[in-house]
C-alpha positions, -999 to +999 in steps of 0.1 A: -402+064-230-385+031-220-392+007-195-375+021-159-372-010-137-358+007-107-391+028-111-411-001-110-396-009-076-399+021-060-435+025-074-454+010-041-440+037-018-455+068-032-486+056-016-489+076+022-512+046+027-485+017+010-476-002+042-513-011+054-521-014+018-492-045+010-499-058+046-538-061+039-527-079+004-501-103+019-527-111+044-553-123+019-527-138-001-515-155+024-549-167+035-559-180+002-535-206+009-536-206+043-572-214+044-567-252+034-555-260+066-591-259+078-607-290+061-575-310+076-587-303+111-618-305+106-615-339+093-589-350+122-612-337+149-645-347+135-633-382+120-660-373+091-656-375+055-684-353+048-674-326+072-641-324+061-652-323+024-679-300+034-654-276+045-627-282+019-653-269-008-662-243+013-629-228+017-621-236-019-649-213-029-631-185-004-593-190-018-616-192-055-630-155-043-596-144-028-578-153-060-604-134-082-599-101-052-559-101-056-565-102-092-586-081-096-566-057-074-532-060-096-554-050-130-570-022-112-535-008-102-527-014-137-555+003-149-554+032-126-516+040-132-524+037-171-553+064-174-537+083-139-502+093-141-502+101-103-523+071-091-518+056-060-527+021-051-569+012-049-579+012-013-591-027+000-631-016+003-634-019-028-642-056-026-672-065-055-649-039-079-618-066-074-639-096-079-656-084-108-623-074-124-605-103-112-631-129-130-631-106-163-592-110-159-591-150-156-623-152-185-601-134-206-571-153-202-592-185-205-606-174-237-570-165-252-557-197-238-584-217-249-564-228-282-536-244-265-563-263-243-577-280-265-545-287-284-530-303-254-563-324-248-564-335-287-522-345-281-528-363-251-562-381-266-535-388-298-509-399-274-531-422-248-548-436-285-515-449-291-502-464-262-534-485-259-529-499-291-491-503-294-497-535-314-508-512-345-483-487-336-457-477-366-433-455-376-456-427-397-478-426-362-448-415-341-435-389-369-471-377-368-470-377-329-434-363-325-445-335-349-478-331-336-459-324-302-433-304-314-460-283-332-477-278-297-445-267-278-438-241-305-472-226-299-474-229-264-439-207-265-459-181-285-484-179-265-469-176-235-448-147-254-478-131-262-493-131-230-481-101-214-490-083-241-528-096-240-523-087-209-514-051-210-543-049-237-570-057-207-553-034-185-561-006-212-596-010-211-608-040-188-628-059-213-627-092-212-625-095-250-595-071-255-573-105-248-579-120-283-579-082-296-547-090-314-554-056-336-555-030-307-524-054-289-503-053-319-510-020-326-491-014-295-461-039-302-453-014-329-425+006-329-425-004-292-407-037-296-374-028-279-400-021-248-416-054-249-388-075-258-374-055-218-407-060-205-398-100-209-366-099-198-374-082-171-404-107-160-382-134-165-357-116-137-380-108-114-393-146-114-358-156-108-352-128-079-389-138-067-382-177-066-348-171-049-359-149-025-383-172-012-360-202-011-341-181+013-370-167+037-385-202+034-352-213+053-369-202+089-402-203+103-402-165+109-388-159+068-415-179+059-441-150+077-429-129+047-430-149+014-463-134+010-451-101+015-423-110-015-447-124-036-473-095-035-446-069-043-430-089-068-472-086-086-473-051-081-438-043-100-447-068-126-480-044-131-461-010-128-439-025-157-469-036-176-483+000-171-453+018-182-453-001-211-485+007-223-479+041-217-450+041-239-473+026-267-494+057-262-465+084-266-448+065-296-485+068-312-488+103-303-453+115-320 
């Protein structure tokens, strides 16, 4: 099986129930965002630092919740069209089940990201150490630090490589330790890496056809209505292709 990107598109509108489904999505989406309008009026209105703090933490808890929901919502999908072949998109009640996936999702990318945290943080500790003592600064420090850094951008590259594929491991099974599961993840990468070298390719494409379409609906006040619409579609082919690819993994082991 390979990767079928028109497929991927078209995925969405098998659903009877797809239109209310992407509307209810963009809608939250858009809201998470949305929602930070709130503390700004209520700190012009009420000339009050506390209420307008009060109310920016409050609605950064709901665009926190939100973000956790849509999430959750994307890896369901995933999940569902995985271990389903003829799955349709989860319904919106299921609120606790999207949160609860959601935060297993963004653990589990914390976790396999953690590395390249605290690499970053040890670089920019190096770098910072360094600038405040530039009197004792020499030449092996700045080989040390220009290696140090180019040794950091090499493995944020892999990393970032990986990810999908870390990701389309916690789709499998929705545990939160299947992203540093490298053994069941690569276990798919084999004899599957024409598939995942398209899967990239293919994210990288839809980013570009993502970004551009908003920088044209962002143009007018009424385009700008539907940039949540793009960017919840643009998640829900991304997650098809993830799917598919997984799938493939499973028929190239079962040959």
């Amino acid at each position: 099986m390979n990767l079928d990107f028109e497929k991927s598109l078209t995925y969405i509108s098998k659903d009877p129930g797809w239109v209310n489904k992407l509307l209810a999505g963009s809608g939250i989406l858009l809201a998470t965002f949305a929602v930070y309008v709130i503390p700004l009026f209520a700190f012009l209105f009420s000339d009050s630092v506390v209420v307008g703090a009060g109310s920016f933490l409050l609605c950064f808890i709901f665009s926190l919740v939100m973000t956790f929901v849509i999430a959750g919502y994307f890896v369901q999908t995933g999940n569902r069209r995985i271990n389903f072949a003829n799955s349709f998109l989860p319904d919106w009640t299921e609120f606790g089940r999207m949160f609860v996936t959601g935060l297993k999702y963004f653990i589990g990318f914390f976790i396999y990201s953690l590395p390249i945290v605290i690499l970053s943080l040890l670089f920019f500790v190096a770098l910072a150490f360094v600038f405040a003592h530039h009197n004792a600064f020499h030449p092996a420090a700045f080989i040390l630090l220009t290696a140090f850094g180019a040794f950091l951008l090499l493995f944020y590259i892999l990393v970032m490589i990986f990810a999908p594929l870390m990701m389309a491991n916690f789709f499998r099974n929705l545990k939160i330790l299947s992203f540093v599961d490298f053994k069941a993840a690569f276990s798919m990468l084999k004899n599957n890496v024409g598939n995942y070298c398209v899967l990239i390719l293919l994210f990288i494409a839809l980013s570009v056809m993502t970004q551009l379409l908003f920088s044209i609906l962002a143009v007018t006040v009424i385009g700008i209505i539907f940039v949540p619409v793009a960017y919840f579609y643009s998640y829900i082919v991304a997650t098809e292709l993830i799917a598919q690819f997984v799938i493939a993994a499973k028929e190239n082991e079962q040959e």
